[in-house]
N, C-alpha and C positions, 0 to 999 in steps of 0.2 A: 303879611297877614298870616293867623293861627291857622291852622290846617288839623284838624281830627283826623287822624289813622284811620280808626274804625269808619268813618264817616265815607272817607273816601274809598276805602277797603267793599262797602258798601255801593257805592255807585260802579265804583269800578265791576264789579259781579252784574251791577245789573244792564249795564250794557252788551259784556260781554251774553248772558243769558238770552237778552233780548236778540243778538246779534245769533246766536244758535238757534235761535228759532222763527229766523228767519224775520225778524221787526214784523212778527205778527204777533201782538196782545194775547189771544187767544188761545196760543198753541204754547204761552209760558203761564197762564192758566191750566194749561190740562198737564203741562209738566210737574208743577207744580203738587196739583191733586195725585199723580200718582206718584209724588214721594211722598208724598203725605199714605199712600197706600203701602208701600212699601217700609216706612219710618212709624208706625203710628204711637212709639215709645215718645216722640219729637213733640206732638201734636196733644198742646192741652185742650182743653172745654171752656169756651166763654166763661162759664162759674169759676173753674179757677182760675181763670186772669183776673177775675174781678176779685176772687178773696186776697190773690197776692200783688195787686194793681186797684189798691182804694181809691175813688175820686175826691178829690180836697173838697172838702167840708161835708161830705158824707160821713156815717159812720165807720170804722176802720172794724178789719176782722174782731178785734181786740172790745167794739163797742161804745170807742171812745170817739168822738167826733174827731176829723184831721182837719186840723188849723187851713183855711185860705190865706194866699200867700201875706193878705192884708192885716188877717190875725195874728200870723207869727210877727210881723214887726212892728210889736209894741212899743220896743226902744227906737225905732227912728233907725236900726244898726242894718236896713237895708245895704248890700254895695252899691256907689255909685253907678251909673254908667260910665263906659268907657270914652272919650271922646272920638268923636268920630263914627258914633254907632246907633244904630236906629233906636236906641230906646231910650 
């Protein structure tokens, strides 16, 4: 089976993080918030997620509506599924 780097690179961090703070939820919230106090070069504004992170079939910063996945494949040129795989 594929395995993502990142992906795993990611979980692996958040165990260990949760494991620092003792598997309490709460206390990797407040770690959190003050790197974000600390970092706040890191730390964009909802608006600009949302200018650089359009939602498909919304308008795009640009104005121009972004295709749903259903629009872009007007050729049928979807990829299959892979066998063996939930979709």
């Amino acid at each position: 089976m594929w395995t993502d780097a990142i992906v795993e690179e990611v979980r692996e961090m958040r165990v260990k993080l949760l494991a620092e703070c003792g598997g309490e939820l709460m206390r990797v919230f407040d770690r959190v918030a003050d790197l974000e106090k600390q970092h706040p070069e890191l730390v964009i504004s909802r608006e600009q997620f949302r200018r650089t992170h359009p939602r498909r079939g919304v308008a795009s910063a640009a104005g121009k509506p972004v295709p749903s996945a259903s629009e872009a494949d007007t050729e049928g040129k979807r990829p299959k599924p892979v066998a063996g795989s939930d979709r």
